[in-house]
N, C-alpha and C positions, 0 to 999 in steps of 0.2 A: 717341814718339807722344803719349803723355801728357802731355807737359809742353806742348805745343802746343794742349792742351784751352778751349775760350771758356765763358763759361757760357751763351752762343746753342747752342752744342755742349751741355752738359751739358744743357739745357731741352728738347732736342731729343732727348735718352736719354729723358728721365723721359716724354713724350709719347708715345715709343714704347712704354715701358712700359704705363705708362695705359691704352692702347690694349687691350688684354686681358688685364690683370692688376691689379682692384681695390685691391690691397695699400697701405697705407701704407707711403710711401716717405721711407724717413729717409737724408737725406744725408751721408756726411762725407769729411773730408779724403784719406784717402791708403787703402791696401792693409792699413797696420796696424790702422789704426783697427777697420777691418772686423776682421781679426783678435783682437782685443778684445774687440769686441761679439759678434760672430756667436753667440759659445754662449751671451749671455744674453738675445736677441732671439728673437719670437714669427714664427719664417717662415712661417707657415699664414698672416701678418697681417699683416706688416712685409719691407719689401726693403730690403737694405740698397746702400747705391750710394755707389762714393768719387768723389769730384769734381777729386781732387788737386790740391788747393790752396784753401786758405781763400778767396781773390781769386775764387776760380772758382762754388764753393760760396755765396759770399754774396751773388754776383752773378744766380745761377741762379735764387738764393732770390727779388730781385728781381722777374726777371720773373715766376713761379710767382707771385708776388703781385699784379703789373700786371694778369695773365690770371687773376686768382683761380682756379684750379688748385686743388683743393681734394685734402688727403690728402699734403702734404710736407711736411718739417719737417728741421731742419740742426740737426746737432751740429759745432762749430767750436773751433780751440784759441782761447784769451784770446790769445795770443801778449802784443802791446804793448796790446792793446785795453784801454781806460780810465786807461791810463798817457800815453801816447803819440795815438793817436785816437779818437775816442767809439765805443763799444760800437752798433751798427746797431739802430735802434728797429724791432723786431719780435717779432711773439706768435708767429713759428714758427722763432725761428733762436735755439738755443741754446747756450752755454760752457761748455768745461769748467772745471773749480772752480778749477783751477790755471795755468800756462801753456799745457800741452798734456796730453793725454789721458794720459802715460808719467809725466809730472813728477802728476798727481792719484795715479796709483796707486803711485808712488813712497814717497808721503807717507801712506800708509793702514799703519798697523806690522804690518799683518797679511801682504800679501804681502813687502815688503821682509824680516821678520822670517825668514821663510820660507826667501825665497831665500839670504840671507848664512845659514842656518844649513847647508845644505845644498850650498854650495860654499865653503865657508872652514872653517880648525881653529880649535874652539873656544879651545883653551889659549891660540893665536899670537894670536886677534884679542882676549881679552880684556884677555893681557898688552901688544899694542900699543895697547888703548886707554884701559891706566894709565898708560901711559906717557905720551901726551901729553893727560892728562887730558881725555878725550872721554868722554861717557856712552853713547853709540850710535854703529852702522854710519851711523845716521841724519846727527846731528851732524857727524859727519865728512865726509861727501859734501856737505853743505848747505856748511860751509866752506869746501871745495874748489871748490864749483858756482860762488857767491854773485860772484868777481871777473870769471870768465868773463861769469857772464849782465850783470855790470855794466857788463865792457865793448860786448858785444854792445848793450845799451840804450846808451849814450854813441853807439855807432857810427851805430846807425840814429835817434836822435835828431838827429845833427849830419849824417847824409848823408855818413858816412865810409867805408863802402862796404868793409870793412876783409872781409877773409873768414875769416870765425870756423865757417863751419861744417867738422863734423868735426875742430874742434880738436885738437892734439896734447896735451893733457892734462900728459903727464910730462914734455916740453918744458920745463913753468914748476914743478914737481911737489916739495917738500921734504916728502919722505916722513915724518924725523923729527918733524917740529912739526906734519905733516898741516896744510902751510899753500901758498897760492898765489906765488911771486915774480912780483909782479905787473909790474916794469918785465920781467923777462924774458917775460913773457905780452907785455905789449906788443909787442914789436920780434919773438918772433914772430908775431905777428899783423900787422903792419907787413910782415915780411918776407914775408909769403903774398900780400899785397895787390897790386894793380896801383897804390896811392897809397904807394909805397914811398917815393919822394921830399918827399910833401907834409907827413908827420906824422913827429915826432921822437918817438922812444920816452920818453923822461923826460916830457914834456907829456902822453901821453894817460896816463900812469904817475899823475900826479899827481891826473889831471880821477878818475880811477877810484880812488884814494884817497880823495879829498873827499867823492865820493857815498858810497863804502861808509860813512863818518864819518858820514856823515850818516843812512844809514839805523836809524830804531830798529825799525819795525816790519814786516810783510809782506816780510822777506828773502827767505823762498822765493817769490814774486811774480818775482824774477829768475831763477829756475832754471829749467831747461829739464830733462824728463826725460831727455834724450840726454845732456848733461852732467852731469846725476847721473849717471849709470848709469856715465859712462867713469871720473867719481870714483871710486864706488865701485869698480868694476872695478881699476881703477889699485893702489889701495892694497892689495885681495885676493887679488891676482896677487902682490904687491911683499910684502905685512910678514903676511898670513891664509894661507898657505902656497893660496891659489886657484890655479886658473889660464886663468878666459874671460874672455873681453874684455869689452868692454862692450853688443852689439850681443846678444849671448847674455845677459846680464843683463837688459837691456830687454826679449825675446822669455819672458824666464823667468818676470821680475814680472808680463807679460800673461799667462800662463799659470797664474798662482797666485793669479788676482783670484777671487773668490767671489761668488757672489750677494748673499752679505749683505753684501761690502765695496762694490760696488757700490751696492748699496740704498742705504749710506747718504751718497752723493754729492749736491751740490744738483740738477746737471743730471739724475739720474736722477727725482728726484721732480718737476723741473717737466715732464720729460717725459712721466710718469706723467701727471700733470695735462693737458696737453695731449691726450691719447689720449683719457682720460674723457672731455673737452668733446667731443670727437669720434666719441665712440662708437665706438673701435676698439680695438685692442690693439699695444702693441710688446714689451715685458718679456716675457720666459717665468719670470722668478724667482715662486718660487709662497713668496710673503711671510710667508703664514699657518704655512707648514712652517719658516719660521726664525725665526720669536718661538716 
């Protein structure tokens, strides 16, 4: 039912809402997001509403703006945005810091740190990550992530239509080197696709070597929280004596975000900001109690 959603449908929620319920109403993508936010949102003051789907949610925001509608505002994954499309010129539709809202708190060492301490053996993951000389759980998933999200960008750059989502991870997976075989990434990824004829696995093998050569800076800019998470997972399962997939690691890191790790996100301070100009409230994190 959901995936069938317009944003004439979503504008059409928020109206109703409106209708006897003053609350500022923040928009975002999916069920999880909600899940995320919901314990550090002011519900006396703020509704939270998933749109599912950025296309849907940005569209919505649109008309919200056409109708000057006052009292909405969208929080949205960056996905390809600013890489690939320009970022939507608007003062109520806000990004997360990273690709998506899992890949931001991925990247914060507080929840991460948390989770892998608490579902892996300390001895097994230190010793495997002298071994292949990694300084962090962190590092290691970034390396694992980085060929994936590369190919993912190459695919929707060129209109390759390749289907990478819920990637098989251990597929392409050298456990020892904690490294990607990237031409076997390829050809499965090839082999999921309905263009199984049109592209040779050594050709997209290559195009996604050259970029990764090529990138020095903003690597995690390509990672997707969902593919960290099944890195990580992969390898905690495999060499950290773990044993949850990656689906529970994603559900764990939202479960061990903090106020203060929050706080210190961009999207949450411009949000902050927008609330002031508006004389309302969305945060419950009480600021002063964590300095």
């Amino acid at each position: 039912m959901w995936e069938h959603l317009t944003p004439d449908d979503l504008y059409a929620q928020i109206l109703m809402l409106k209708t006897d319920d003053d609350r500022v109403i923040l928009l975002v993508e999916g069920e999880n997001d909600v899940a995320v936010l919901a314990g550090h949102i002011d519900d006396s003051a703020c509704n939270l509403l998933p749109g599912y789907g950025s296309s849907v949610v940005i569209g919505a925001m649109k008309i919200v703006e056409e109708e000057v509608l006052d009292g909405v505002l969208a929080l949205v994954d960056q996905d390809w945005r600013g890489l690939l499309t320009p970022l939507p010129a608007s003062a109520n539709i806000f990004f997360t810091d990273q690709p998506d809202l899992d890949a931001t708190i991925f990247h914060m060492s507080g929840p991460l740190d948390r989770v892998v301490a608490n579902f892996s053996d300390t001895r097994k993951r230190i010793a495997h990550l002298q071994r292949i000389d990694a300084d962090s759980p962190w590092e290691i998933a970034v390396r694992l992530a980085l060929p994936i999200g590369v190919l993912r960008y190459i695919s929707e750059r060129d209109g390759m239509e390749l289907k990478l989502r819920d990637f098989p991870v251990e597929s392409a997976l050298a456990l020892d080197s904690a490294s990607i075989d990237v031409r076997r990434m390829c050809e499965v990824a090839i082999s999921r696709s309905r263009s199984t004829s049109v592209y040779v696995p050594g050709d997209v093998a290559q195009m996604v070597e050259q970029l990764l050569s090529d990138l020095e800076h903003e690597r995690v800019r390509y990672c997707s929280g969902h593919d960290l998470a099944r890195c990580l997972s992969a390898v905690m399962r495999k060499r950290w004596g773990g044993c949850y997939r990656g689906d529970i690691i994603e559900r764990s890191l939202r479960a061990a975000l903090s106020c203060g790790e929050l706080a210190g996100t961009r999207f949450y301070g411009q949000i902050l900001a927008w609330a002031n100009s508006h004389g309302s409230r969305i945060w419950c994190c009480d600021l002063a109690a964590l300095n």
